[in-house]
N, C-alpha and C positions, 0 to 999 in steps of 0.2 A: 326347524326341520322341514317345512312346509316347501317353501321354496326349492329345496332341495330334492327332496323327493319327486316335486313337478318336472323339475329337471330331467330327474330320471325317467321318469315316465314320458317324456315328449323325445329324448333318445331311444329307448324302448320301441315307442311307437314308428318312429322315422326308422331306426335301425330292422323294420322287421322284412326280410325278403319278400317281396312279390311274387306270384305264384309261377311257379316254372313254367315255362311253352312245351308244349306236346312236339314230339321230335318230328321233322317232316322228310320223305324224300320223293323228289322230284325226275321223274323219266321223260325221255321225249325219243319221239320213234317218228319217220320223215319215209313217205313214200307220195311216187315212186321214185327210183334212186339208181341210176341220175335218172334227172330228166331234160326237157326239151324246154326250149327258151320259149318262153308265151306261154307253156301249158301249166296245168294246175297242181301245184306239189300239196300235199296233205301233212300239215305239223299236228302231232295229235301225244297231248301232255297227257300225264296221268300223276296226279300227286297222293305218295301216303303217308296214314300217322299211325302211330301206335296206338292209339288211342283216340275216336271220334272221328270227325268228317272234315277234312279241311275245308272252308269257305275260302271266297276271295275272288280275287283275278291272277289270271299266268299273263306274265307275258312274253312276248314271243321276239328273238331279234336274230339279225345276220351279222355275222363279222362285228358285234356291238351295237350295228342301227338295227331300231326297233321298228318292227312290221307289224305290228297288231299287240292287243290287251283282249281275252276273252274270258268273259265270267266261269269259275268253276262251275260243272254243276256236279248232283252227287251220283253216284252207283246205287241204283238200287236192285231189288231183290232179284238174283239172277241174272243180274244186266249185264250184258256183252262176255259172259261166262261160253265157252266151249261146251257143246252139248250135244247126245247120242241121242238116236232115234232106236227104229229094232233092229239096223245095221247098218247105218250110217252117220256120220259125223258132222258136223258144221262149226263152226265160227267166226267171227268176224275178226273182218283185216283192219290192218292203219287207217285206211280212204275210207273207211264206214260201210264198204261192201261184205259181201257174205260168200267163203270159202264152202264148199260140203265134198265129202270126198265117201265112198264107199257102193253100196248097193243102189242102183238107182233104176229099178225096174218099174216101180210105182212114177217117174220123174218127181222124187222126193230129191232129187240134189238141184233141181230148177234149173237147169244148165239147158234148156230146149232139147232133150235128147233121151234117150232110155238105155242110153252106155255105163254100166259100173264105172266107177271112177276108184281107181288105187291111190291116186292122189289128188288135191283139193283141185277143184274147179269151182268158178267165178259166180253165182249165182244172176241168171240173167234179167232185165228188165225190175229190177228194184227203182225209186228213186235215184237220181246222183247226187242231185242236190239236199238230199234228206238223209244224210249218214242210220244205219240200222245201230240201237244200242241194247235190245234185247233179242234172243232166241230159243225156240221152244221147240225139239225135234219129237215127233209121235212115233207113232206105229211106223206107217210109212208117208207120212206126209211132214210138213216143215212151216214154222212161221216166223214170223220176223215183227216187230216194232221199232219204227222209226223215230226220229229224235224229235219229229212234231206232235208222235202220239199215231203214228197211223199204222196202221194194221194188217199184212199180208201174208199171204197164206197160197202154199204151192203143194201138188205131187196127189198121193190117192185120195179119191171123194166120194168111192162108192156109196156111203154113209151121209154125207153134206158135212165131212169135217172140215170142210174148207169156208163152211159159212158164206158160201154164194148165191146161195138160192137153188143149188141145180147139186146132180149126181154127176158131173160130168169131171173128168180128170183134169185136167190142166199142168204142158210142160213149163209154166215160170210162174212168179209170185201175180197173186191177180190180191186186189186190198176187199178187205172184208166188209161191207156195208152199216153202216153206223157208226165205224170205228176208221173214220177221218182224220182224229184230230183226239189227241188227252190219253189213250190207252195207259193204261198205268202198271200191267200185266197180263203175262199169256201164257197155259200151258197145253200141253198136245199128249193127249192119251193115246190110248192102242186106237181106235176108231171115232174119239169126241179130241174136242178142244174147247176148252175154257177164258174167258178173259176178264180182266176189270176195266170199266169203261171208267172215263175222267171223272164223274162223280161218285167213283166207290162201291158202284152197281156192280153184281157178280152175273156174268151170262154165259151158257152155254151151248153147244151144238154138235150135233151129228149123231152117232149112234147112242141108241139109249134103250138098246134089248135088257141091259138089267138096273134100269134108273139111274145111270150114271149121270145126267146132265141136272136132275133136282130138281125139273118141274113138276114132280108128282106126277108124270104119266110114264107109258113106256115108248111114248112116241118118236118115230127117230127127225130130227130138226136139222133142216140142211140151211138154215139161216139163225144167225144168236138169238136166242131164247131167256128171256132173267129166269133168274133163280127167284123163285117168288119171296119176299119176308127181307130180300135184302137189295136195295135198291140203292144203297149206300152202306160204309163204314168196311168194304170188303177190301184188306192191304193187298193178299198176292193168293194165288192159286195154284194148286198145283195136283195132276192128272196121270192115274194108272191105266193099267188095261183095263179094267171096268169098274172104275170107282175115281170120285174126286173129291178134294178137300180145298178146303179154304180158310185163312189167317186174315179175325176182325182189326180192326183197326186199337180193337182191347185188346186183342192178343190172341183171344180164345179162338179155339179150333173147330171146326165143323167138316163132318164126313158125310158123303153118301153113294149110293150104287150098292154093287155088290158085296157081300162082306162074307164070304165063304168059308175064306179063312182070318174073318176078323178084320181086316182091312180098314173098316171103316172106324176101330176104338175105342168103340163104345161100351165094350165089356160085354158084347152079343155078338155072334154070328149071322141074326137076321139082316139079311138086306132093310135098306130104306129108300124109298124115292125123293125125300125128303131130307136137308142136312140134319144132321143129330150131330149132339157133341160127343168129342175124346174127350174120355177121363183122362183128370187131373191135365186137360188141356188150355192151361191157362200162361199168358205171360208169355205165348210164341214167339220167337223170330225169325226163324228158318224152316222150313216144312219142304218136303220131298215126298213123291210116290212112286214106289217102282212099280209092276208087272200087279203085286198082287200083296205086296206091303208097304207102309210108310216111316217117316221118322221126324222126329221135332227136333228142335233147340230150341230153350228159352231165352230170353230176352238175360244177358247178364251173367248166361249161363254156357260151360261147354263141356254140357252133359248128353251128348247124343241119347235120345230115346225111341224105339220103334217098337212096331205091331204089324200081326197082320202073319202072314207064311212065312216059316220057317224049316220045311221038310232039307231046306241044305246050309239052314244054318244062317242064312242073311238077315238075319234082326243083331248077329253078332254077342249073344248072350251069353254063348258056350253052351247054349243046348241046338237039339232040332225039334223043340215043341214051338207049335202054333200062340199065339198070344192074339187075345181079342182085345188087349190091354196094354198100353205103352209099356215096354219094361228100358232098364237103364243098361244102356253098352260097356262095360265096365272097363276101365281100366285107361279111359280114352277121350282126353280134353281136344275137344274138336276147333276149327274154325270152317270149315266147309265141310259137303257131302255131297253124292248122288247115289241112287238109285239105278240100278238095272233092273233086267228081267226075275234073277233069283239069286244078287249076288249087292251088295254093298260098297261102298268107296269113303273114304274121308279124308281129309287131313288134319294135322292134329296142332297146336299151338307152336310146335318146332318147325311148320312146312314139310312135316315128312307124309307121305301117302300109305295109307294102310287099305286093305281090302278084305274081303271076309264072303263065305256064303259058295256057292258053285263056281266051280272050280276047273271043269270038264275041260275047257278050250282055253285055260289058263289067263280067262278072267281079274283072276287075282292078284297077279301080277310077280307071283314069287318064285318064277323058276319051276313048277311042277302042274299038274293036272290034280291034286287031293283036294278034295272041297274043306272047308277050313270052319268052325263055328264062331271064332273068335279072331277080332283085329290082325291081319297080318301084312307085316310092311313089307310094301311093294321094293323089289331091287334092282334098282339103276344102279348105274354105272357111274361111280363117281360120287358123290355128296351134293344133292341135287335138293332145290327148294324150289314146294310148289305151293301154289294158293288158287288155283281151278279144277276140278273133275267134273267127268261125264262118263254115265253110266251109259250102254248099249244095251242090248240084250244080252248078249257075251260077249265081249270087249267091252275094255274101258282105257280114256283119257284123263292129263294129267298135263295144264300149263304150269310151266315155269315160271319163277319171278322176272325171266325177262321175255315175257311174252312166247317161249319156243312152247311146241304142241309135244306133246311121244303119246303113246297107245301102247296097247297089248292084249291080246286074246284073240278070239278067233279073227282068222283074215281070206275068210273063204272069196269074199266079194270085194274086198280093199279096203272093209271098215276100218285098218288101224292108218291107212293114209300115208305106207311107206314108199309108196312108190310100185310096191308087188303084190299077188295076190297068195306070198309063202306061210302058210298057217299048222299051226296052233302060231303065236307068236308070245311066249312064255314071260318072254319077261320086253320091256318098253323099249320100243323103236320110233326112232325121230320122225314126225309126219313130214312131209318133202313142204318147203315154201320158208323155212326157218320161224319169224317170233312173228305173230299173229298180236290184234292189241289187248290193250285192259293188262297189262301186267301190273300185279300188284296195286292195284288201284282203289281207293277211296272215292275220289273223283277226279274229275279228268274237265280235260279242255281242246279243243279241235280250232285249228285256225287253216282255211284253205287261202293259199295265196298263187297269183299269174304271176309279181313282179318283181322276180329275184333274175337278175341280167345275168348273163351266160358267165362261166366260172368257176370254181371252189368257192364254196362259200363255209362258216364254220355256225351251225346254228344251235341256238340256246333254248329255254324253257325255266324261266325263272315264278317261283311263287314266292312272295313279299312275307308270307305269312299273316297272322292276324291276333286278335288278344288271348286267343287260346292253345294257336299252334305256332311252333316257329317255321322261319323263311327259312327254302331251299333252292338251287338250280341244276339243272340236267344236267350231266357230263355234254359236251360238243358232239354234236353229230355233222360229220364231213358228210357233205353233198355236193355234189357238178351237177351243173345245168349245161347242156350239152347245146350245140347249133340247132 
C-alpha cells in the first residue's frame, strides 16, 4: 500500500493550483494631443488591482515599437487626488502640472493673477521637469509636492502658512525651505499647513492662536516648526481650521489645537498644544479633517469613523450631537472621504458618492438645499463610478474612474469649475478640461518622450504583471504629431 499511497500524495501535491494573480487594469492617458513634431508628449500609466499595490515596470510603445520601460511607483496617501480649499478647487493634469479653478482673490489658484477662475487654469512657475503627485488646498492658500520630494506652496500668508520665512503673499508656487527633496506629506488648514519630511518628522507652520501647529506654544511660525517628541515614525497628516492630526507609522492617531467641539478625540473638549491621542485610535489608515471635525478608517477596515461638530449632521450618525469621541457612520463601507467646512463626502465599496451634513448651497449633492444627518447619495446623471472627492467649504468634487472631474454646490466665485459662476449648483456639473490624472490608480508610471515622428501614431501601456498580480495593457490611445 505504501507505494501507492506515495503516489497519491506526490499527484496531490503536483496537482494542487497555484495561488490566483490579483486582477489588474491598466489606463494610459497621453497629452498634449496632438502635438508638435520635437515637442514633449507626456505618457502617463496608471495601473489597478483589486486587491494590493501593483509592483513592476510598464512599458511604453507606438504602433508595437517600444519607447521606454518605467518602474511603478505606488499612490500614496492623498497623492494626486483632486482637492478643495475654502472655495477653490485644484488637481493635477496628465503632464504632472497643476489645474485650480475657482476663488482666487488670496492668488490661491497660482496662476500670477487675483481673477476668479470658473474654470481650471494652469498653475504657474511649478517645476516642469518635476511632475507634482500630491496636493493639499487650505483656507485660502495651496501646496503641492513633487515627484522628488519637494515642496511648494502658493496664495495667502498673512500667518507664514506658506513656510517662507516672511508674511508676504505670493502670486505662484515659491518651495518651502527644508523641504527640497523626500517630503512624504502635506496638509493646509484654515491659516497652518503641516508636513512630513523624508525621515518621518512631523512639522508645522503658520498660525497657531489656538495651538494648532503642536509645539507647545501659541506662537505663530512663518517657517516649519517639528512637532516636538516626533521626529520620525509620522505616515501622513492632515489639517482643519484650528486643529491638526497625524497617522504613526503604527497606525495610532494624534490630535491637537483646538477642540471646542471635540475635534481633537480624545474624549474632552479641552484644547491641547501638545498631540494627545484618539480614542480607540488605533490600526489608522486614512484620516481627514474638516473645518472643525475629523474621520478615520482603519487599516483593513471600511468603517468610516468621526468626531468633532456636528450641529448639521456631518459626523453622519443620524444625529446633530457633537462627539468628542469617534462614533461609527453606520450603514456605509467606505474606500475614500473628504471633509468640508460642515458637511462630509465619501465613497463607498460600489464607487458610488454619498454626502451628508450641510446642505444650504447643495453641498450634498442630491438635488435639494435640506441638510441631511445621514449618508446621502449624490445624483448624477447616468450610473457614474467614482474613486476621488473633495471637500470645499460648500461645494464638493467627485473624479471619475476615467479621470473626468464634476462638482456641485455653491458656485458664487466658479468653485465647481463649469465654466460659469450659475449657483446653487444642486446636483454635479462637468468641470471644463475633461479627465484630469490618477484615475483609478494604485500606482502609476510617467514616461516623457521628444521622439515620436510626425503622424498617427497608436500608443499602448502594457504591465507584465508580477507573482502576486496579473499582466494587463491599455486600451490604444490615438495620437497625431502634427508639423
Amino acid at each position: 500500500m505504501f507505494p501507492t499511497f506515495r503516489l497519491f500524495l506526490v499527484c496531490l501535491l503536483t496537482a494542487a493550483p497555484a495561488a490566483a494573480q490579483i486582477p489588474t487594469q491598466t489606463r494610459l492617458a497621453v497629452t498634449p494631443s496632438p502635438s508638435q513634431r520635437g515637442q514633449e508628449a507626456t505618457l502617463f500609466a496608471t495601473v489597478w488591482a483589486t486587491d494590493g499595490t501593483p509592483a513592476g515596470d510598464v512599458a511604453f510603445t507606438s504602433d508595437g515599437t517600444p519607447l521606454g520601460t518605467v518602474a511603478l511607483a505606488a499612490l500614496g496617501p492623498d497623492q494626486g487626488r483632486v482637492v478643495g480649499g475654502e472655495s477653490h478647487g485644484c488637481a493635477i493634469a496628465v503632464d504632472g502640472q497643476v489645474q485650480c479653478w475657482g476663488w482666487n482673490g488670496d492668488r490661491q489658484l497660482g496662476d500670477g493673477t487675483l481673477t476668479n477662475r470658473p474654470a481650471p487654469v494652469t498653475v504657474q512657475g511649478l517645476p516642469g521637469g518635476d511632475p507634482v503627485v500630491q496636493l493639499a488646498a487650505g483656507g485660502r492658500h495651496t501646496c503641492a509636492v513633487t515627484e522628488s520630494g519637494a515642496l511648494w506652496c502658493w496664495g495667502y500668508n498673512a500667518s507664514g502658512q506658506l513656510g517662507v520665512g516672511t508674511i508676504t503673499q505670493v502670486f505662484v508656487p515659491v518651495q518651502v525651505p527644508g523641504f527640497g527633496a523626500g517630503t512624504r506629506h502635506v496638509a493646509a488648514g484654515g491659516n497652518h499647513t503641516c508636513a512630513v519630511d523624508a525621515a518621518g518628522g512631523a512639522w508645522c507652520w503658520g498660525s497657531n492662536i489656538y495651538g494648532q501647529l503642536g509645539d507647545g506654544t501659541l506662537d505663530r511660525r512663518t517657517s516649519p516648526t517639528a512637532v516636538p517628541g516626533f521626529a520620525s515614525g509620522v505616515a501622513q497628516v492632515a489639517a482643519g481650521e484650528r486643529h491638526s492630526c497625524f497617522v504613526l507609522t503604527n497606525g495610532r492617531v494624534r490630535c491637537w489645537g483646538d477642540n471646542t467641539f471635540g475635534q481633537l478625540g480624545d474624549g474632552t473638549t479641552t484644547a491641547s498644544l501638545l498631540p494627545v491621542p484618539v480614542v480607540n485610535g488605533r490600526r489608522t489608515a486614512q484620516l481627514a479633517a474638516g473645518a472643525y471635525h475629523t474621520c478615520m478608517v482603519r487599516d483593513g477596515s471600511t468603517r468610516l469613523r468621526c468626531w468633532g461638530r456636528n450641529a448639521y449632521g456631518q459626523l453622519g450618525d443620524g444625529t446633530s450631537t457633537t462627539q468628542s469621541a469617534p462614533v461609527t457612520v453606520p450603514g456605509l463601507a467606505v474606500t475614500a472621504f473628504a471633509l468640508g467646512g460642515n458637511h462630509s463626502c465619501a465613497i463607498d465599496t460600489r464607487a458610488r458618492a454619498w454626502c451628508w451634513g450641510r446642505n444650504a448651497a447643495g453641498q450634498v449633492g442630491d438635488g435639494t438645499q435640506v441638510n441631511t444627518t445621514s449618508p446621502t447619495r449624490v445624483q448624477f446623471a447616468g450610473r457614474v463610478r467614482n474613486w476621488a472627492l473633495a471637500a470645499q467649504s460648500n461645494s464638493s468634487c467627485a473624479q471619475r474612474e476615467n479621470g473626468a472631474l464634476t462638482c456641485w454646490g455653491s458656485n458664487t466665485l466658479g468653485q465647481t469649475g463649469d465654466g460659469t459662476t450659475t449657483s446653487p449648483r444642486l446636483l454635479p456639473v462637468a468641470v471644463v478640461g475633461g479627465a484630469f490624472a490618477w484615475p483609478r490608480a494604485a500606482a502609476f508610471a510617467r514616461l516623457v518622450t521628444s521622439t515620436l515622428p510626425r503622424g498617427r501614431h497608436e500608443l499602448r501601456a502594457a504591465y507584465p504583471g508580477s507573482a502576486t498580480h496579473a499582466g494587463s495593457t491599455s486600451a490604444a490611445v490615438r495620437h497625431r504629431v502634427q508639423r
